[in-house]
Backbone as CSV, one residue per row, in Angstrom:
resi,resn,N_x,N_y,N_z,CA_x,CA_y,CA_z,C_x,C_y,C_z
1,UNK,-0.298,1.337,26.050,-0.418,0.628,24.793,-1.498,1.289,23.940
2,UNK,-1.345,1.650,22.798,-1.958,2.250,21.945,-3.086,1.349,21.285
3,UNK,-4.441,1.480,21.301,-5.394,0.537,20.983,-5.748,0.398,19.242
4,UNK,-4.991,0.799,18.858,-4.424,1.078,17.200,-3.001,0.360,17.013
5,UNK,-3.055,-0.823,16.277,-1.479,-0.896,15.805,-1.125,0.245,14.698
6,UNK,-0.165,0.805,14.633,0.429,1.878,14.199,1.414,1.592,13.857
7,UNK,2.464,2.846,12.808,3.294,2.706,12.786,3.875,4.364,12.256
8,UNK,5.270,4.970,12.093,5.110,5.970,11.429,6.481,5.596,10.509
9,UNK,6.779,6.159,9.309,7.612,6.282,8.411,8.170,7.110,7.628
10,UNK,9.761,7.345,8.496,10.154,8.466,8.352,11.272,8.326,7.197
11,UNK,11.842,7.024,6.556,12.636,6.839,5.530,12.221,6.194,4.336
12,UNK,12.831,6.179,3.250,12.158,4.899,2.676,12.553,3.275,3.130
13,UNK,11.570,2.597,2.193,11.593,1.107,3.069,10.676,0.694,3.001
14,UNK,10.127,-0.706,3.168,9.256,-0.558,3.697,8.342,-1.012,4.389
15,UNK,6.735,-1.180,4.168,5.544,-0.670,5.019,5.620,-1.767,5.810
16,UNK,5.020,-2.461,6.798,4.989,-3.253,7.821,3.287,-3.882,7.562
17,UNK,3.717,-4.862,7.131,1.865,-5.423,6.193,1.301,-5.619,7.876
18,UNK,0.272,-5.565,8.137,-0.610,-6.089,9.481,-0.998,-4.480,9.993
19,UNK,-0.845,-2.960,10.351,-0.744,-2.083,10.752,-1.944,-1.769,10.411
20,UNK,-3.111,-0.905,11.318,-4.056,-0.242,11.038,-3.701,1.274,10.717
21,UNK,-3.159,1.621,10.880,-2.775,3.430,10.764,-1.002,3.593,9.943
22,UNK,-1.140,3.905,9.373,0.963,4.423,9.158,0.498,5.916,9.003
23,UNK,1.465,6.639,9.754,1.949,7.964,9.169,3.383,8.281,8.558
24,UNK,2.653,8.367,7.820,4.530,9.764,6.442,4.921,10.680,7.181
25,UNK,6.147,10.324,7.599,6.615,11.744,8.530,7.706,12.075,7.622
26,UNK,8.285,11.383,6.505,9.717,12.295,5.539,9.234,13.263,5.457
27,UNK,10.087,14.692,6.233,9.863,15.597,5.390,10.921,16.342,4.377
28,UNK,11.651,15.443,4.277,13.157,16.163,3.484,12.811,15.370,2.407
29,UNK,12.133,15.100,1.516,11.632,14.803,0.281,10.751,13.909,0.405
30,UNK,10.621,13.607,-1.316,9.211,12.337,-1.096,9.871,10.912,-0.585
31,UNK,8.557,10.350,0.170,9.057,9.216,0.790,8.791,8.196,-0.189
32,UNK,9.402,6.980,-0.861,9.621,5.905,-1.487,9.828,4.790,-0.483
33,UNK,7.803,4.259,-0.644,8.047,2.752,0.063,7.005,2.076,-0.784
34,UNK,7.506,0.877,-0.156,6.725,-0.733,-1.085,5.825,-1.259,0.405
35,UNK,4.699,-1.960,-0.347,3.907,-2.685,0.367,4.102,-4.017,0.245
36,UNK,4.188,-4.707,0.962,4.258,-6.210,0.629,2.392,-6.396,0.528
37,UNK,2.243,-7.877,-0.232,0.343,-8.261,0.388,-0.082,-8.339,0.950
38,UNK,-1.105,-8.493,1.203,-1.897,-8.832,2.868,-2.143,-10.236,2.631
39,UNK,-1.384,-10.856,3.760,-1.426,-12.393,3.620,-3.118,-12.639,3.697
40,UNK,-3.056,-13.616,2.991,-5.016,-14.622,2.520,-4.490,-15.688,3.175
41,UNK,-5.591,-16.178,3.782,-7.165,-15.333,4.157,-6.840,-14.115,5.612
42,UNK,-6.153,-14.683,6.289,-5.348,-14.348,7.527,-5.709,-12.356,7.654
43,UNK,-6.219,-11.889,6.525,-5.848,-10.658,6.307,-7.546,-10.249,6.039
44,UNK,-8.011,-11.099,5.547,-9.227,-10.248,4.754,-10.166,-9.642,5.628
45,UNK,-10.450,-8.540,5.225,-11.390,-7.283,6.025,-10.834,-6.533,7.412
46,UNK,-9.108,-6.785,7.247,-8.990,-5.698,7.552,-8.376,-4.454,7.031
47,UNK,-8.595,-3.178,7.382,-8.112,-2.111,6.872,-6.918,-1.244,7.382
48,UNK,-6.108,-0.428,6.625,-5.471,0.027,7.028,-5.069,1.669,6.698
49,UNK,-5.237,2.693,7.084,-5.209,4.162,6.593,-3.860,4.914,6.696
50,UNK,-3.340,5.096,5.794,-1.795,5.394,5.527,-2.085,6.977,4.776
51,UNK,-1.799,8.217,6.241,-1.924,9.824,6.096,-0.703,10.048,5.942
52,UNK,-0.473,11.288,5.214,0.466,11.963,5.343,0.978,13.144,6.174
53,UNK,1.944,13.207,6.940,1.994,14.263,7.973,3.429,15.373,7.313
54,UNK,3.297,15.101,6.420,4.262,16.234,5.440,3.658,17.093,4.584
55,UNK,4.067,17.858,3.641,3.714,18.296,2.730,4.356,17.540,1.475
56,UNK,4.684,16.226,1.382,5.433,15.760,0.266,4.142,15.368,-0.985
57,UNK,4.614,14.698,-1.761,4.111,13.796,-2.754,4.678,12.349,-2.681
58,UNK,4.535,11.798,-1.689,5.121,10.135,-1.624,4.451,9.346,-2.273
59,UNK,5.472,7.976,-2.288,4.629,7.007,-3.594,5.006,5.805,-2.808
60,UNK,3.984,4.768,-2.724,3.948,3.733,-2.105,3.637,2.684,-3.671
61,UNK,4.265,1.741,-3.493,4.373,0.678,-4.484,4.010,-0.721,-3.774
62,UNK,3.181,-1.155,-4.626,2.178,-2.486,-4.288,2.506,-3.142,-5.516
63,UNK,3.354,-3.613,-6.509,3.237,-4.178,-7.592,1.536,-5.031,-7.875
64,UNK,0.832,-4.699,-8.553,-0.591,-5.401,-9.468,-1.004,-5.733,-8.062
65,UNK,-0.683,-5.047,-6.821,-1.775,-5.838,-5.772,-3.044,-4.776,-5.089
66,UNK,-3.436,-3.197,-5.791,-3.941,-2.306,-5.515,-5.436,-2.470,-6.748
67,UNK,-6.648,-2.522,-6.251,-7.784,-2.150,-6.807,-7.335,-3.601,-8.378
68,UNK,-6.598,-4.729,-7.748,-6.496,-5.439,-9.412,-5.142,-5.786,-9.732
69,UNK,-4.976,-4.855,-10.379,-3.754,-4.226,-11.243,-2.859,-2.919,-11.324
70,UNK,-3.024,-2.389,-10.153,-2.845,-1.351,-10.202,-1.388,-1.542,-9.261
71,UNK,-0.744,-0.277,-9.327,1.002,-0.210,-8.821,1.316,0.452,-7.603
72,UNK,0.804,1.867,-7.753,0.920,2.665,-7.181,0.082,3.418,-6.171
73,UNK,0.413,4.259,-5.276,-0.290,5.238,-4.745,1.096,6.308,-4.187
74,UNK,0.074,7.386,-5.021,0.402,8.725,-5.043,-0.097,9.949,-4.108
75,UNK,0.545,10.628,-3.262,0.013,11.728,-1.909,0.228,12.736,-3.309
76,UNK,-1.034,13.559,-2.885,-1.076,14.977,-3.747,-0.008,15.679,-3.287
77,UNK,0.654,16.016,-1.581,1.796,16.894,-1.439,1.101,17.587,-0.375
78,UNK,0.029,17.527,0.371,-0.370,18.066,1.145,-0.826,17.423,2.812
79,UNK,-0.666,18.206,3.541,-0.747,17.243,4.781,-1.957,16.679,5.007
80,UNK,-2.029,15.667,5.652,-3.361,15.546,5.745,-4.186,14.172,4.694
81,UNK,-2.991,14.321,3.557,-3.813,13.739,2.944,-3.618,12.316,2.816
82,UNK,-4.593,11.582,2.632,-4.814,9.843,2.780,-5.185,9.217,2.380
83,UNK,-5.292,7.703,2.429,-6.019,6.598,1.267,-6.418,5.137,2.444
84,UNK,-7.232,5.210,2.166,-8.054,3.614,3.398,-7.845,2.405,2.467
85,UNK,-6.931,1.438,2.630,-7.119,-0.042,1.915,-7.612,-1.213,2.888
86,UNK,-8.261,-1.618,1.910,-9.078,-2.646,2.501,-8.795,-4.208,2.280
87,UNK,-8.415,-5.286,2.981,-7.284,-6.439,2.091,-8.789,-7.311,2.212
88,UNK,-8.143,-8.114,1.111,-9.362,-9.230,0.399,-8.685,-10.054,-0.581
89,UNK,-8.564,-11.289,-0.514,-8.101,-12.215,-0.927,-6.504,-11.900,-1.603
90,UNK,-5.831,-11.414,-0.580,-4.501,-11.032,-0.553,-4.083,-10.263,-1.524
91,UNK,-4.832,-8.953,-1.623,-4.820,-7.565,-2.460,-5.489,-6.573,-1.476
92,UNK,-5.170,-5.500,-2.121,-5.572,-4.178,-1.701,-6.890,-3.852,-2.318
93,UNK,-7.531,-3.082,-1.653,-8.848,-2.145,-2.378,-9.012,-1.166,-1.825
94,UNK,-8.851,0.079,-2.346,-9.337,1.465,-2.005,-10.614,1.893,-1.491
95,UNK,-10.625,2.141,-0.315,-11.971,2.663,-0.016,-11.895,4.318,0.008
96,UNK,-11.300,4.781,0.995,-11.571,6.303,1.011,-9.609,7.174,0.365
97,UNK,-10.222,7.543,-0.243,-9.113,9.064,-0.898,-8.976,10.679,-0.571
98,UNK,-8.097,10.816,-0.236,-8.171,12.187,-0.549,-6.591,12.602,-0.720
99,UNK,-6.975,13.136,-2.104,-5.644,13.487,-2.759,-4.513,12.692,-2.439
100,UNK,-5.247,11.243,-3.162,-4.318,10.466,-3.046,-4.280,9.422,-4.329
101,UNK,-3.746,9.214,-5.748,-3.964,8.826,-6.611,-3.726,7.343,-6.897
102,UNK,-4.222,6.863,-7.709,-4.123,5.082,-7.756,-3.351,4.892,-8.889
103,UNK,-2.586,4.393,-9.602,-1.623,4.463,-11.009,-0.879,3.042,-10.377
């Protein structure tokens, strides 16, 4: 048993709200997935780090539940690269980036 809930995602679809780790494994184009919220209170302070193990540009969609108001998150296209959210009163907040955009 893996001491990390995990998950990896290889189609679009999507994300599995509760998961500490997801990896992007599409590599036959960009991957297109949605986040549901992080249920409140049930959720708050924990985090979850969603890398990419492709070279794509995938886009994960949170409708207004990222940093506020915000929609999106964008992978620059390179492996490796990732974004840490942090849930709090059943929204997202960005803690760590890399080449990974907020829109």
């Amino acid at each position: 048993m893996s001491p990390v809930s995990y998950e990896r995602i290889a189609a679009d679809g999507a994300l599995t709200v509760g998961k500490n780790l997801v990896h992007l494994t599409k590599s036959t184009g960009v991957l297109a997935a949605t986040l549901a919220a992080p249920t409140n209170p049930d959720m708050n302070g924990q985090s979850v780090r969603i890398v990419s193990q492709t070279a794509q540009a995938h886009v994960i969609t949170a409708t207004n539940l990222i940093n506020g108001n915000n929609d999106t998150l964008t992978w620059g296209g390179a492996i490796g690269d990732f974004v840490t959210l942090y849930c709090d009163g059943g929204e997202y907040f960005t803690g760590e980036l890399i080449s990974v955009t907020v829109g």
